[in-house]
C-alpha positions as CSV (number, residue, x, y, z in Angstrom):
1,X,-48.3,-65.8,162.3
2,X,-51.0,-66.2,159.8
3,X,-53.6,-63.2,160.3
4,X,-51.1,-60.8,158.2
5,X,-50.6,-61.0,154.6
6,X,-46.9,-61.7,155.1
7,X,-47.1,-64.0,157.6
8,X,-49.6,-66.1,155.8
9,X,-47.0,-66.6,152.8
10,X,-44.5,-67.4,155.0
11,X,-46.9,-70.3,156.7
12,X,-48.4,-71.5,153.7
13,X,-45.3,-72.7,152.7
14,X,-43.2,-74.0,155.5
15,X,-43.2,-78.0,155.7
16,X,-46.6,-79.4,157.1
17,X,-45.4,-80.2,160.6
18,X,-44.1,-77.0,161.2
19,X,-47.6,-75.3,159.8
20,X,-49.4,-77.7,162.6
21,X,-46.6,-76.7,165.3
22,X,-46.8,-73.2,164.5
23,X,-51.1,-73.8,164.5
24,X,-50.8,-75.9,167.6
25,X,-48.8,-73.4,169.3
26,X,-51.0,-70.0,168.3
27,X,-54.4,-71.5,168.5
28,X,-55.8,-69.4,171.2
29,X,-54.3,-66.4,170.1
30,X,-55.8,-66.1,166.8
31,X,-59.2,-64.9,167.9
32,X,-58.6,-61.6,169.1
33,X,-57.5,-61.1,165.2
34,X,-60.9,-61.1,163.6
35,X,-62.2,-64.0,165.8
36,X,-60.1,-65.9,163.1
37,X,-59.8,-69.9,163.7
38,X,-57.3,-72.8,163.0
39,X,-59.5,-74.0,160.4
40,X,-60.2,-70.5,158.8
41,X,-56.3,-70.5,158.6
42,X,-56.3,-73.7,157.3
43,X,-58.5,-72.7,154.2
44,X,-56.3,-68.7,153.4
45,X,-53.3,-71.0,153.2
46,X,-54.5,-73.8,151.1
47,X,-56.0,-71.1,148.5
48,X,-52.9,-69.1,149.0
49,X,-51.1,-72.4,147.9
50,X,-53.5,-72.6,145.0
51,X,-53.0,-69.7,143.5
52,X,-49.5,-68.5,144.8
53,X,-50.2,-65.3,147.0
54,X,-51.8,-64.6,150.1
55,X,-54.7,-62.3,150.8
56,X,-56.2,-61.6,154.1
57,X,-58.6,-59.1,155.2
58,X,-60.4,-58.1,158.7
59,X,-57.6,-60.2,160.9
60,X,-54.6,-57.7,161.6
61,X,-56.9,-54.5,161.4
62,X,-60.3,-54.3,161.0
63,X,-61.4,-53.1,157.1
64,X,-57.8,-53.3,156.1
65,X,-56.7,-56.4,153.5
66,X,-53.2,-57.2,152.9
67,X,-51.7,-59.5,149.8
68,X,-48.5,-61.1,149.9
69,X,-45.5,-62.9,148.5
70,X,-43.7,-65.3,150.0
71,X,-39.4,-65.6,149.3
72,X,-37.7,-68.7,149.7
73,X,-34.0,-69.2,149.7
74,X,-32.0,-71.9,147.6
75,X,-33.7,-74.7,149.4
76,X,-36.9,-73.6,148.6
77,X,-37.8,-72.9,152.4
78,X,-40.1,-69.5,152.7
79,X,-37.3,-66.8,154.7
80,X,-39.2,-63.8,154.1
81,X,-42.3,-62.4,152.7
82,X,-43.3,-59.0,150.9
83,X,-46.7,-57.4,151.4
84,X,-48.8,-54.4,150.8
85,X,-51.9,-53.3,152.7
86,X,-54.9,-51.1,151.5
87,X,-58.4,-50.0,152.8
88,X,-60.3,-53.1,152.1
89,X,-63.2,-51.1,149.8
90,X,-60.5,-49.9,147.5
91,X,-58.6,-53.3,146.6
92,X,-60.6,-54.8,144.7
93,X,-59.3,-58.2,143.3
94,X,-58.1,-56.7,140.2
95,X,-56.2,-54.2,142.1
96,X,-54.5,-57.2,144.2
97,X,-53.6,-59.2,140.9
98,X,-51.9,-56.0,140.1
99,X,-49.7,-55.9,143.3
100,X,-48.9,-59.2,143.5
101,X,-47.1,-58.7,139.7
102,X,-45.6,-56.0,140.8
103,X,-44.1,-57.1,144.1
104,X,-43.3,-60.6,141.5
105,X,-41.5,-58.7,139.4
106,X,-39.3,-56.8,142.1
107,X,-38.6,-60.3,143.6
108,X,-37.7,-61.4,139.9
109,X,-35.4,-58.3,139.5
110,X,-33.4,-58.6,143.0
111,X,-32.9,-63.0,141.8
112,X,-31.4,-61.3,138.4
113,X,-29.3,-59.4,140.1
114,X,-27.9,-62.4,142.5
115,X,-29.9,-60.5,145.8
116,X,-31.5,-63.4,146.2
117,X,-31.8,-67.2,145.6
């Protein structure tokens, strides 16, 4: 859990001692994904915190970067996550900023419609 754009959301906003469990747990399984670390984690999910999406590249599949969106229920505990992959040389940072509104607005249409939350 982490090294996919999904995954990511959904960690970066589960309660701190389950982020360090689930850290604890996966430590020496993260390197075969991009030789990523704990610490390296560490940083994608405080900036995914920061600015409210995830975006990882070079973990899951080499040259490939994913964005995501994490979905939490009433409680405000992240259940599931939406994401969307591309070749890494054609999503530029404006091109993820445009996903990530799109994917936010389907996420605000399915909460109008009583879906979810």
């Amino acid at each position: 859990m982490g090294v996919g754009a999904a995954g990511l959301a959904l960690l970066s906003y589960l309660p701190e001692s389950e982020q360090e469990r689930i850290l604890a747990e996966n430590e020496q399984k993260l390197y075969p994904y991009g030789a990523i670390s704990v610490k390296k984690l560490r940083l994608l999910m405080k900036a995914t915190r920061e600015r409210g999406w995830s975006a990882v590249g070079n973990a899951a599949v080499q040259g490939v970067l994913g964005v995501g969106v994490a979905i939490a229920d009433r409680r405000g505990c992240p259940r599931f996550a939406i994401s969307v992959s591309s070749v890494e040389a054609r999503f530029t940072v404006k091109r993820q900023r445009a996903v990530v509104q799109i994917i936010k607005d389907e996420i605000s249409a399915l909460e109008s419609y009583g879906y979810i939350k």
